[in-house]
N, C-alpha and C positions, 0 to 999 in steps of 0.2 A: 202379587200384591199390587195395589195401585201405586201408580207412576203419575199422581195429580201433582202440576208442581203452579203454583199461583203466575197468574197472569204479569210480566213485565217483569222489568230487571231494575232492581233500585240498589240505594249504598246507603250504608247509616247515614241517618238524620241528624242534623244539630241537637234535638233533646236525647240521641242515644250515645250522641258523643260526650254531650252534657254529661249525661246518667255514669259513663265509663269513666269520669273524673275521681268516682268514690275509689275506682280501680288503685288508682294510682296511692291516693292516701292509705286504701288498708293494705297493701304489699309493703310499701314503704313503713308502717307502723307494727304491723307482723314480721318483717326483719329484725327489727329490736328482739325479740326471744330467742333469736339465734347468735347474740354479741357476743364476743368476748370468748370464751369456751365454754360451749353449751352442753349440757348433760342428754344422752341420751332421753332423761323426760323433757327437757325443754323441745328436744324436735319432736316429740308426740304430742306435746301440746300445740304445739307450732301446725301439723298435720292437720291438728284435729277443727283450729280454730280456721286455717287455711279450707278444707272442706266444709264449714260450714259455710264461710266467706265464699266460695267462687258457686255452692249450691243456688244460693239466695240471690248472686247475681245472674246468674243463667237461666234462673224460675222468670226473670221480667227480661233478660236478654231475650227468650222463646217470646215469651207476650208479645213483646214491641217488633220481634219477626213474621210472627204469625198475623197479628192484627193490620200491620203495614198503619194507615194516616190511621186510624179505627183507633188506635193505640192513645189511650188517652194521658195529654202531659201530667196535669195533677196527680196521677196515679204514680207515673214515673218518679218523679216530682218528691213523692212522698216515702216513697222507696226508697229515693235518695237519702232520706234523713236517716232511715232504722238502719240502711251499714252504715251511715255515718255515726251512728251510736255504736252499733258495734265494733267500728274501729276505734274509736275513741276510748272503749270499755275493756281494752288490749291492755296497754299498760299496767294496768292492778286486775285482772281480769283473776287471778288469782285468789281476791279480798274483794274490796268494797264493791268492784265493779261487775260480781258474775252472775247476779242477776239480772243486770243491766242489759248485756251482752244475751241473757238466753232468752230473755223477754221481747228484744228487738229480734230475733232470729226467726220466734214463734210467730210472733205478728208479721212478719216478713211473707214467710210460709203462709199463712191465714191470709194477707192481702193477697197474694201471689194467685192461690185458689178463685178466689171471690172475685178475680175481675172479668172471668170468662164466661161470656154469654151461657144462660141454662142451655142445657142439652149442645153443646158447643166441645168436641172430644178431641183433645189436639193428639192425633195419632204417633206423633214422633215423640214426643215427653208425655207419657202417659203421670210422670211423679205430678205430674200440675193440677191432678185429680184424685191424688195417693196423698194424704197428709199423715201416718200413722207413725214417720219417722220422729216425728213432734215429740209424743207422748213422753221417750225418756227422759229427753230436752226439761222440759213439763217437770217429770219426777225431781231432777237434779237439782232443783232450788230447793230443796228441806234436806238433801244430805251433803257427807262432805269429801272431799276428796280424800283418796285416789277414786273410792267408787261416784262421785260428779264425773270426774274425767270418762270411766267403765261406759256411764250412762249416755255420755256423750257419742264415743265411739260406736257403740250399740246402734243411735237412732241414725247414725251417718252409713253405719254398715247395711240398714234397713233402705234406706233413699237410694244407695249405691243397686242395693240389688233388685228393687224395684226397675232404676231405670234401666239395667241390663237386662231383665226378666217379663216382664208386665208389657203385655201386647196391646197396644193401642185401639189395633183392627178388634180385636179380641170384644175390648171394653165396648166398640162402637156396637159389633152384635148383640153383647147379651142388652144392650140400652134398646137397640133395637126391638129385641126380642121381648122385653119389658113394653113396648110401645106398646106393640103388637097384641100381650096378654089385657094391657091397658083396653082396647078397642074391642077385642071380645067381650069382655067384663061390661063395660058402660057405654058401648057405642060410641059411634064418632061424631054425635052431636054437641057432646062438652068438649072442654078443652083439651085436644092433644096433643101430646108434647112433641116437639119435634125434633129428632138425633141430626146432628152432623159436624162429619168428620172435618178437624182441621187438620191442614199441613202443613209444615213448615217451608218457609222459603229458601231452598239452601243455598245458592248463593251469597243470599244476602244473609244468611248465618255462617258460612264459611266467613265472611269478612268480616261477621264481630267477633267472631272466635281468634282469627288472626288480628285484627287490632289487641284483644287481650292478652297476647302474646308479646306482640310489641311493646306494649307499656310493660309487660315485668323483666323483657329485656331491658328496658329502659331505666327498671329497677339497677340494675348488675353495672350501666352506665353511673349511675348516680354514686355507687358506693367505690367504685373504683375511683371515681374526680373526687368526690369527698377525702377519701384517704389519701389520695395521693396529693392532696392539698394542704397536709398536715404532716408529709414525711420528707424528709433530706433526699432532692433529688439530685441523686445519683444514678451511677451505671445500672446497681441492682432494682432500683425503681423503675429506670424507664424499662426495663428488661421486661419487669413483672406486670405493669399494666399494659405494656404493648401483648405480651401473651394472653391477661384477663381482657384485651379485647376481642384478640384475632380467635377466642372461643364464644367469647358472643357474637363475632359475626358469622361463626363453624354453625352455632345453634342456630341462629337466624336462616343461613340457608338451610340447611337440615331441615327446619318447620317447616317454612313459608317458600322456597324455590324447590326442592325436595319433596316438600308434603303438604301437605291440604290441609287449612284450618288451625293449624301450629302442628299436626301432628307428624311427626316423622315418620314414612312408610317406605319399601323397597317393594316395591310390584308395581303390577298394571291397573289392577283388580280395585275400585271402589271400595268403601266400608259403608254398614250399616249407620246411618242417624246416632242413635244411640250408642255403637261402638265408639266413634265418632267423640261424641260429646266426653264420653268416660275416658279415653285417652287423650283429650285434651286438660282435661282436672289433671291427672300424673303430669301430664309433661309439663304444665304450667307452675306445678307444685317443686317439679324438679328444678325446672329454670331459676324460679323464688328462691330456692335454697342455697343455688350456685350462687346467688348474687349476695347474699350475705355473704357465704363464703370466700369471695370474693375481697371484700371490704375489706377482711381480717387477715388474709392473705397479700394485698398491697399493703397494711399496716407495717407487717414485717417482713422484706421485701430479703434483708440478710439473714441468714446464721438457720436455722431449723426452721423451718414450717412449724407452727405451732399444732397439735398434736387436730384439734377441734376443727380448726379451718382446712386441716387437712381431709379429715373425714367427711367434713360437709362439701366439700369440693370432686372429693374422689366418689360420694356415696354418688350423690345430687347425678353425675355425669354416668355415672353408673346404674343409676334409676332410667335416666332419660335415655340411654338404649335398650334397657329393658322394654320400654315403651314402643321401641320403634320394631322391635324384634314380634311382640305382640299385636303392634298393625298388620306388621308382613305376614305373620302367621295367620290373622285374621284374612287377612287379604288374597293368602292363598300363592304365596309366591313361594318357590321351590327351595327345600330346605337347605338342599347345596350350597346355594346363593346365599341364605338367611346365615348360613356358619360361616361363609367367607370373609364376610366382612363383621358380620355380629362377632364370632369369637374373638380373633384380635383387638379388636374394642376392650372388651369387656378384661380380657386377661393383662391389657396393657395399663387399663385402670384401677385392677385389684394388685396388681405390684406395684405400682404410682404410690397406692394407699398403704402398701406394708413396709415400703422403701423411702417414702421421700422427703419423712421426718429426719432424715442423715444432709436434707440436702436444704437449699433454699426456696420462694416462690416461683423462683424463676424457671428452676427446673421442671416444679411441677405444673404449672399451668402449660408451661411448651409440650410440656409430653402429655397432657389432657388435651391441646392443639391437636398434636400428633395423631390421635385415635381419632377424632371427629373427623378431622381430614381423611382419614384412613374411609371411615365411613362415607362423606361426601365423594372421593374418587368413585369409589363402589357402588353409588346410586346416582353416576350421573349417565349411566350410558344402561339405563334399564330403558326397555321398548315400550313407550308408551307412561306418559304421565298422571297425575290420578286428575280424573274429570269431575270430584265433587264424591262428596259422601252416598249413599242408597239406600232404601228403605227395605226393611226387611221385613 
């Protein structure tokens, strides 16, 4: 496969740091469905509204990578407003506001397409030329739920498996190959079209990808000062935020000194672009959810863990090694290694979750501490760090 990788080394721009502002507002407002004790439908709605939100910003996060200055602000600009409606369209998103919310999402998707020069194939996110995840989106505004939500999942499950599947190289030959029948047919004296492949700049997409990490850490900071700005500080409090932080800084290294891009990986071994991006949506999804979890867990600092914060905390933590479990297996690192440190994770957070509604916050966020660190010991002495995502 080609190994083009664009000329110079740059960092995000002020209009992309701009543009990552919305970041902040829709995690922060997509937190809200996870308050209080949330039903099992509230986090699949939360899922689902979460995957539309980080699709639609990584369709012009790729843009403003690929394009480098080319990247035009107005567009960004404009982009900027449709999440800003569909964060705003969170709140009632279940009533008055969900056609608000599907229509900003579709036109999102439709701008996202239409800013890329004709015959212009960005080979690493071939979805930027795939709009068909749209259509049930589309459907959903004339029915009613649960089948809106069905239709939702559906066009998400459709985007999901495009970008893991859908070869970019692929696209640029048969466009090629299309040229090609073009110049037989009518000669090369009219207009012909011209194919070429874009790449991404990884680098400088590793670092928006890990900025986007940082701000939903920064989420799990915000609901922890919040709460604890609101509750009787005592022993059981400082106990319980001092533990809801030293996991957010367990995650923080885990992503970003551990792994590449936010993703948490155990090997030597790069990932594909697209594997890449798709374990960044989980792991970001999981962090999101820790960090409500969070909130509602420093709320009640004595006496039982409430049943809701408990699951969203134990699940959330329990997601986010799943993820790293599937880098490393992507990545090819030996499965000895991957159950050394993976099982006791995982088995220390599924009795956390069946046990620790007998106990308080305290307990259970130090032993959620416990297993991350379990897991950072265990990926700090791997041979060889990851040198950026690859193309496949």
């Amino acid at each position: 496969m080609s190994t083009h990788q664009p000329p110079g080394e740059r960092h995000a721009s002020w209009i992309e740091l701009f543009f990552d502002l919305v970041v902040v507002a829709g995690v922060l407002q997509l937190s809200h469905l996870l308050h209080e004790s949330p039903a099992p439908a509230d986090l699949g709605l939360y899922v689902l509204l979460y995957l539309a939100f980080w699709i639609s910003w990584v369709c012009f996060t790729v843009y403003g990578n690929v394009e480098g200055i080319r990247a035009g602000t107005p567009s960004l600009l404009l982009a900027m407003s449709g999440l800003a409606v569909m964060v705003s369209a969170v709140p009632h998103i279940r009533t008055d506001h969900t056609a608000a919310f599907v229509c900003a999402y579709v036109f999102l998707r439709w701008l996202s397409g239409r800013l890329w020069r004709p015959g212009r194939i960005v080979v690493d996110w071939p979805l930027a030329h795939i709009g068909g995840g749209t259509v049930p989106w589309i459907v959903s505004v004339w029915v009613d739920p649960p089948v809106r939500y069905w239709l939702w999942a559906i066009g998400l499950a459709v985007d999901l498996l495009i970008m893991l599947t859908a070869s970019g190289s692929r696209m640029v030959q048969s466009a090629q190959e299309q040229v090609a029948r073009f110049v037989r047919k009518y000669g090369s004296s009219g207009h012909v079209p011209v194919v070429e492949a874009a790449y991404a700049d990884v680098p400088h997409l590793v670092e928006r990808l890990g900025l986007f990490v940082i701000i939903v850490l920064g989420e799990g900071v915000i609901q922890i000062t919040s709460a604890a700005g609101q509750a009787v500080w005592d022993a059981a409090l400082i106990g319980a935020a001092a533990g809801a932080f030293a996991l957010l800084i367990g995650l923080w290294s885990m992503s970003l000194l551990h792994g590449y891009g936010g993703v948490p990986k155990d090997g030597p071994d790069d990932l594909p672009v697209r594997v890449t991006m798709a374990l960044h949506c989980a792991t970001t999804c999981a962090i999101a959810v820790l960090a409500a979890g969070l909130g509602s867990a420093i709320t009640h600092p004595d006496g039982h863990t409430p049943d809701g914060a408990r699951w969203l905390l134990c699940g959330s933590v329990a997601g986010y090694f799943g993820v790293a479990v599937l880098a490393a297996v992507v990545a090819g690192a030996p499965w000895r290694r991957i159950l050394l440190w993976a099982l006791p994770c995982l088995l220390l957070t599924l009795l956390l979750a069946l046990t620790a509604g007998r106990f308080g916050a305290v307990w259970l966020l130090w032993g959620l501490v416990a297993a991350v660190v379990w897991q950072i010991v265990c990926a700090s002495d791997v041979p060889g760090r990851l040198s950026g995502p690859r193309r496949a």
